[in-house]
C-alpha positions, 0 to 999 in steps of 0.5 A: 500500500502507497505511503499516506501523505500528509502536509504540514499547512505551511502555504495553502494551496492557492499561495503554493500555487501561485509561488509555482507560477512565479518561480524562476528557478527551474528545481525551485519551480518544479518543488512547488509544483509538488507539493501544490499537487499534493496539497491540491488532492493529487497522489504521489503515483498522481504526481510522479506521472505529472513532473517526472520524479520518483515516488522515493523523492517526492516523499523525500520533498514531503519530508524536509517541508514538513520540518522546514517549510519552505526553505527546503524547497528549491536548489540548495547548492545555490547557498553554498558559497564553495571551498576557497580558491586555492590562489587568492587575487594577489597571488593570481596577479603574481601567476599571471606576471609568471606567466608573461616570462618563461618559465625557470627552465627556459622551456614553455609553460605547461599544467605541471609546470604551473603546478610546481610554480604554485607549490613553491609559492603556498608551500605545499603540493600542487597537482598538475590537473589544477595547473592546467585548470588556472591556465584555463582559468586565466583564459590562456589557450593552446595554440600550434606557434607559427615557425619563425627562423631562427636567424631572421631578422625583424628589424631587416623584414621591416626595412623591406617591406618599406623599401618594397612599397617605395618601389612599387610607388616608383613604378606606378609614378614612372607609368601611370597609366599601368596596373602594377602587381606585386607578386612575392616569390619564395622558395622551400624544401619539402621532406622531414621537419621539426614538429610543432607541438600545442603551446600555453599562450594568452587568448587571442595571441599567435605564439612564435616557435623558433626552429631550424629547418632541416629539409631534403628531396625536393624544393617548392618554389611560390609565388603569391599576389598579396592583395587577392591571395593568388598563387602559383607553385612549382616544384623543382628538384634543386635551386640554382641560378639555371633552375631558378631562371627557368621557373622565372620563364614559366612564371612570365609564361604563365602571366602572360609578359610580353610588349604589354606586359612586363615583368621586373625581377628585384629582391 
């Protein structure tokens, strides 16, 4: 035989009711629909079939409001305020000015790392799962560098690419009347290379992975148009000066030079 229910007369039905109608909350509301049900005459097998609970439960329910009301109604987890963060604000800001710098051992920042970091400073064993989780909290991301050779020169790039559009500028002064395209040229080996592993950086930055190139078999020689994004591509089993000349001639080739349409090769 079903357990007999009896309610204590904290609400009445109607104020029951009508605190089911405004419940924002999606648990606090459905608590309400109960015991409204309830006090309203429904069974618990009634009520069960209506909001999708098990009998077990709604006596559960019956019995904490019958002791406290309606405070036992509702999400209960929304009063717990939660353990301490284990970084307080001071000690994030100090991580996050660790973070800005490489790590001690010169390499990258990782889980483990942060989690040694965060041992040293509260004194105490940090495991590696809440290093990962402060990187997450501080909204760094793990993102594949993009490769930068280790003997470039930033400084040298810049001075190009102002010298390169003081050229362009040149030309089109000298004729113009004539469209002037710009097309970079670039050549790279194709076989066995470093591989790029995920790093730790801030989101919303492109981390730059210094490495030095190691290729052999063959050479990918490509030319591309900035402004629309168009390439050409060929690939050569060597670079020299015979080679290089013959990939040129295709390439005017290919754009159609000829008396209305000239080509001039600078570096």
């Amino acid at each position: 035989m079903p357990k007999r229910i009896t309610l204590e007369p904290h609400l009445s039905p109607d104020e029951l009711q009508s605190r089911y109608r405004q419940a924002s909350d999606p648990v606090e509301r459905s608590h309400y629909q109960i015991i409204w049900l309830l006090a309203s005459g429904k069974s618990p097998r009634e009520v069960a079939a209506v909001t999708g609970y098990s009998r077990q439960w709604i006596y559960e329910l019956v019995w904490g409001y019958n002791r406290l009301g309606t405070e036992s109604l509702g999400d209960g987890r929304r009063k717990n305020r939660g353990a301490d963060p284990l970084l307080n604000d001071v000690q994030q800001a100090h991580l996050w000015q660790a973070l800005s710098e490489p790590p001690p051992d010169g390499g990258l920042w990782n889980g483990r790392k942060v989690a040694d970091w965060m041992s040293e400073l509260l004194e105490r064993k940090v495991s590696p799962q809440r290093g990962w989780e402060y990187l997450k909290q501080m909204r760094f991301r793990l993102r594949v560098p993009r490769p930068h050779h280790e003997r470039s020169d930033p400084a040298e790039e810049e001075a190009w690419k102002k010298k390169l559009a003081h050229e362009a500028q040149k030309l089109q002064t000298q004729y113009p009347a004539a469209d002037i395209e710009v097309w970079c040229e670039d050549e790279h080996r194709l076989g066995l290379k470093p591989i790029i592993r995920r790093v730790w950086v801030e989101e919303g930055f492109s981390p730059i992975a210094q490495v030095n190139w190691r290729f052999q078999w063959l050479w990918l020689v490509g030319f591309v148009h900035p402004p629309s994004g168009e390439t050409k591509g060929w690939i050569v089993p060597a670079i020299n000066t015979s080679v290089f000349n013959r990939v040129l001639a295709d390439f005017a080739e290919h754009m159609g030079v000829g008396d209305e349409k000239r080509m001039r090769v600078g570096s």
